[in-house]
N, C-alpha and C positions, 0 to 999 in steps of 0.2 A: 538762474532760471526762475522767472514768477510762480510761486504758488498762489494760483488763482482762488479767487472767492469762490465763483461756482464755474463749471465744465459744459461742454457743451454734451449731453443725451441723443444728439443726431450726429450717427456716423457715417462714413464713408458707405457703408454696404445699404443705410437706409438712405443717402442721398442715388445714389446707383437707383437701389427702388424708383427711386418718387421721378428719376428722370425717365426708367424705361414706361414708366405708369403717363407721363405725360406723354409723350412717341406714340403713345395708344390714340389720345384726343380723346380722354376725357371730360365730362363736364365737370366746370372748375368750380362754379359759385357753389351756393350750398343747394345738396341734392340730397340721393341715396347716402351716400357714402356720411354724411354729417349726421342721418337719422340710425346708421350703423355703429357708429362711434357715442352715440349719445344714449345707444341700447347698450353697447359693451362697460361705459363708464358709470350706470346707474349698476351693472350687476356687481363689477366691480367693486365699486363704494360701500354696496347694499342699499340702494335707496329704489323707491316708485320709478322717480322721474330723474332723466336729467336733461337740458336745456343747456346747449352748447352754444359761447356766443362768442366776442373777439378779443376781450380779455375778464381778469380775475376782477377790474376796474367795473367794467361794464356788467359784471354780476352781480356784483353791490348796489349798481344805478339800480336795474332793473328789478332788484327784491325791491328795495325803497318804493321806488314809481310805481311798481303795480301792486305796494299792500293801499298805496295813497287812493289807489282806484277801486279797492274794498271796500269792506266795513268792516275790516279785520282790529284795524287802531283805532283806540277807544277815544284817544288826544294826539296831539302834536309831537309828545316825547318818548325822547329815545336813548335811552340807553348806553354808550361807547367808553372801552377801556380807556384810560391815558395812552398803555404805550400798543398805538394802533397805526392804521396807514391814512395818508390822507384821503384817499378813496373807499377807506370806511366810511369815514364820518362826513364827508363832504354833499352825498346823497341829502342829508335830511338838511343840511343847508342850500343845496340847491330847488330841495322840493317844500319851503318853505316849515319844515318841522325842528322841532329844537331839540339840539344834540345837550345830553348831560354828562360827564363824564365821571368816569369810576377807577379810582386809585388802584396801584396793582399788588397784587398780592407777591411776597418775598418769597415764596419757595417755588411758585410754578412759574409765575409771570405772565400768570391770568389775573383775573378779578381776586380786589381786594373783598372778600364775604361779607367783613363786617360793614365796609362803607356800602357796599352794593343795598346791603338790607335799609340801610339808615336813606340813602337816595329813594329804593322802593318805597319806604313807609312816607318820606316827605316829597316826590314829588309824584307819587300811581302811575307810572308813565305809561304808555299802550305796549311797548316791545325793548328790549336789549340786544343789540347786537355784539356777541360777543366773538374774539378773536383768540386764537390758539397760537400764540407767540412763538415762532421759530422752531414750529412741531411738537410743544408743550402742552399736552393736552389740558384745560381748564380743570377744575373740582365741579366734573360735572353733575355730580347725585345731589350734592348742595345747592348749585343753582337752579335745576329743575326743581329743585323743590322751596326754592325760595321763587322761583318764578311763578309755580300753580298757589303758592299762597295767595301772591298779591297780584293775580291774574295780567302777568306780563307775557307776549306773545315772545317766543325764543329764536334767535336766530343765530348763524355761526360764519366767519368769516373764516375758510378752514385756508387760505390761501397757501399759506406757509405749511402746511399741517399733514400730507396726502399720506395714508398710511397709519398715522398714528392711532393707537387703541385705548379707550378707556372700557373699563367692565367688559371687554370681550365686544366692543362696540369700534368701528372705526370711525372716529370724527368726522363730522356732515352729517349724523344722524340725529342729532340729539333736538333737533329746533325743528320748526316748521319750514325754514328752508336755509341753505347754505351755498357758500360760493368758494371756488377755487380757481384755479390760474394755472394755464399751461404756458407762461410764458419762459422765453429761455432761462433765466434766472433760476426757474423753482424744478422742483423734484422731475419732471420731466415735460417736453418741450413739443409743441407745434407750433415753435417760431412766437404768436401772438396767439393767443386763445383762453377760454376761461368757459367754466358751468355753474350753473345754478340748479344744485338739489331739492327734490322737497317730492313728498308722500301724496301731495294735494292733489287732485287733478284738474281741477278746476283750476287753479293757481297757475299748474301748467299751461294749459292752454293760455289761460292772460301771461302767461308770459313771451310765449310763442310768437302771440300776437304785437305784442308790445316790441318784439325783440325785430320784427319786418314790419314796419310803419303802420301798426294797427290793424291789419287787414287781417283774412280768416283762413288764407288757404295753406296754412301748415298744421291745423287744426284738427282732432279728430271729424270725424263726417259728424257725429250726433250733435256735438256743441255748430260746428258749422251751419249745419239744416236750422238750428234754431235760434242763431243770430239773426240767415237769411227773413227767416218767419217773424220773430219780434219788429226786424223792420222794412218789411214788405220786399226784401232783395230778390231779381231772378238772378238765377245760376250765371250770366252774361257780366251781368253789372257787378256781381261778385265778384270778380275776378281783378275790381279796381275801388271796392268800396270798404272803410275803415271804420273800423268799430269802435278805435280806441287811438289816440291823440299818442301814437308810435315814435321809436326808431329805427334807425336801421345798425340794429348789434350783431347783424349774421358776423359767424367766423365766414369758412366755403371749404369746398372739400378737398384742396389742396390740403389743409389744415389737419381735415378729417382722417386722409390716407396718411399723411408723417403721425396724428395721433393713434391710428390703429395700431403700427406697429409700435410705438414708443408702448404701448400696454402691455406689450409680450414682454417684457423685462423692468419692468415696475416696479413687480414682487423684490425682484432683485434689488433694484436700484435703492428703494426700503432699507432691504436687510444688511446691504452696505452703509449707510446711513447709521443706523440705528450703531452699529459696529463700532463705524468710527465716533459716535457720539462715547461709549462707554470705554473707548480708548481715551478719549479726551478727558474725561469725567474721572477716568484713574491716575491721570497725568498733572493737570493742574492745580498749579497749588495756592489756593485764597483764601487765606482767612477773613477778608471781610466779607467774598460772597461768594458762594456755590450756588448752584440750583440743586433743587432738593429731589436727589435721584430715586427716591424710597416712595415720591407721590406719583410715579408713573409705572405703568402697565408695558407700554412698548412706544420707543419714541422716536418717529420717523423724522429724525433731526433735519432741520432747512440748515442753521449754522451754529457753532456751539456761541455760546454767550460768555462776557467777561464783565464783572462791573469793581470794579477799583479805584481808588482815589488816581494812583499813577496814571489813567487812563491816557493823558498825551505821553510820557513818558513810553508806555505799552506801544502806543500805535507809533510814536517815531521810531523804535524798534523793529517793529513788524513792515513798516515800511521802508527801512533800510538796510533790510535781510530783503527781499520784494516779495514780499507777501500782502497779500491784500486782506483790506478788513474794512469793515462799515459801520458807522452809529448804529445804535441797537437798535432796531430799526427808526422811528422817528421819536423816540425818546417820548419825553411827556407832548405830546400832540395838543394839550390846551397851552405851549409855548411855541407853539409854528406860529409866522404869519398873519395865513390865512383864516386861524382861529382867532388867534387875539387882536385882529384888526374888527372884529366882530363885537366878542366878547368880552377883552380886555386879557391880559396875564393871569393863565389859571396854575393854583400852584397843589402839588399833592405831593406828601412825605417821599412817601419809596418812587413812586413815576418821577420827582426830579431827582434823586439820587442816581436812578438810571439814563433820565436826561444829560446830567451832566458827567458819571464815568460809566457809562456803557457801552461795549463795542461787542462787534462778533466777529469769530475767526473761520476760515474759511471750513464746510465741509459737503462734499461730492462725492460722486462714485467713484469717480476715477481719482482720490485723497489716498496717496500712500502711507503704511505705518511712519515710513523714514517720517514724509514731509510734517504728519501729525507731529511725533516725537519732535522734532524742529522746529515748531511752530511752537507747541508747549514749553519745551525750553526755550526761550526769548522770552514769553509771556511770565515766567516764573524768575527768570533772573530780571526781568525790568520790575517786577513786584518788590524783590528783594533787595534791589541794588541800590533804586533811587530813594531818595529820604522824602519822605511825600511833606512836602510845607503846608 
């Protein structure tokens, strides 16, 4: 039997819901029920605002596009881990700004401090967006304070990350705005869905707007009244007039009602996580690399991590027991592609070491002790077994 990467978070009793909920003839696009969901996931987090749209992808577009429609970015650059997604970094190539990247640090598998400072002092870039790898929170007190040195605007890619705590703080708080991902894959699921955070209100609202084809009517009434006034709108022609060169990122409230209740067990879904991360974490045995369990607070694990020379050895183990596993996530990301068809082959010490042996093993709520112990042991004996050339 497969032990899966990740599990599905939508059950029989919440599919039951959402069918007797539709027999009702609800309204399906986005309505009440998405501005319900988008009040419960900001108290939740602890943030101002959240801004729900149709995925963790299109929270990253959307931070990028509407800081580009500020005066927030001082220049063109920005900031990004190595080992990131491509739809971190791919925003500031799409919106014509230049992505820089930053080597990763060996114990969290966040930002490398000391390259990050040495990029800040040579290149003053406008903002960083930084990424909480696989629920690892960053060395946040050091970057906020390397950020207010060299006046870089903050921002967080908390996709992988939901739950996770530094200083009593849960991740998405720490920047001026962050994005997550309710897609099936991550900590808990409305199918396709994703948020963007932030304190801002203003920002909100550009985002509101930005996220339904630039127009004003999700907007509060005050910023409304005085778009329509800045340019000459009646209440009539509002109803089809754009403020801002938009998309159409709605989720809809299909989305809205499977994320409502997917919140009522969150807490949980966390504390299972976090669980199975510290079972893992007393089980596997690497001496070239651990993550360093002593730099975190509480760690709402996406998957545990593996980096070893034997890394094909490990994964044709893993997948001949069927268990599933995946690159850590896209390794050093200045060797994709669609980066170095740009830029050229970027190379960074530790991000290619992860490039080349990093994978991750599967963890969910529904991960039994057995399948963890079983998973561990295969990863331990392919460590020891095979002679690494």
């Amino acid at each position: 039997m497969t032990i899966k990467l990740v599990d599905d978070t939508i059950t029989q009793k919440d599919l039951d819901a959402v069918s007797d909920w539709l027999r009702s003839g609800p309204r399906l696009t986005k309505g009440n029920l998405t501005v319900q969901f988008e009040n419960a996931w900001s108290e939740w987090v602890g943030c101002k605002h959240a801004v729900f749209v149709n995925s963790g992808s299109s929270a990253n577009l959307a931070i990028i596009y509407a800081l580009t429609l500020t005066e927030k970015l001082k220049n063109k650059k920005i900031v990004y881990p190595c080992l990131s997604w491509v739809t971190t970094v791919a925003p500031a190539i799409q919106f014509g700004l230049e992505p820089i990247l930053c080597d990763t640090d060996r114990s969290t598998l966040g930002l490398d401090l000391m390259h990050l400072e040495v990029l800040f002092k040579e290149h003053k870039p406008a903002a960083l967006m930084l990424v909480h790898a696989l629920g690892f929170p960053n060395q946040m007190k050091e970057i906020l304070s390397l950020c207010e040195k060299y006046g870089v605007l903050l921002l967080e890619d908390t996709c992988e990350t939901v739950g996770s705590t530094h200083g009593g703080t849960k991740t998405g708080n720490f920047g001026f705005a962050s994005s997550f991902s309710t897609y099936f894959g991550h900590h808990f699921s409305t199918i396709e869905g994703g948020f963007v955070c932030t304190n801002d209100t203003e920002f909100c609202n550009l985002l509101k707007s930005i996220r339904s084809h630039g127009w004003s009517r999700d907007l509060d009434s005050v910023t409304q009244k005085k778009l329509q006034s800045d340019y000459n709108v009646d209440d009539f022609r509002n109803l089809y007039t754009f403020y801002y060169p938009g998309f159409n990122l709605r989720s809809t409230d299909l989305q809205a009602f499977i994320g409502l209740r997917q919140l009522e067990k969150l807490d949980e879904i966390c504390e299972k996580r976090n669980n199975n991360y510290k079972i893992y974490h007393s089980l596997i045995e690497n001496n070239f690399w651990k993550i360093d369990d002593s730099a975190f607070e509480y760690v709402s694990n996406f998957a545990y991590p593996i980096i070893h020379p034997n890394k094909d050895h490990i994964v044709a183990a893993l997948e001949a027991n069927d268990i599933e596993c995946r690159p850590l996530i896209a390794g050093n990301i200045g060797k994709q592609p669609f980066y170095t068809s740009r830029y050229g082959s970027q190379n960074y010490p530790f991000a290619d070491v992860i490039h080349d042996y990093g994978l991750y093993v599967p963890n969910h709520q529904n991960l039994s002790l057995k399948q963890i112990e079983t998973i561990s042991h295969i990863v331990n004996k392919s460590i020891k077994t095979k002679e690494i050339s």
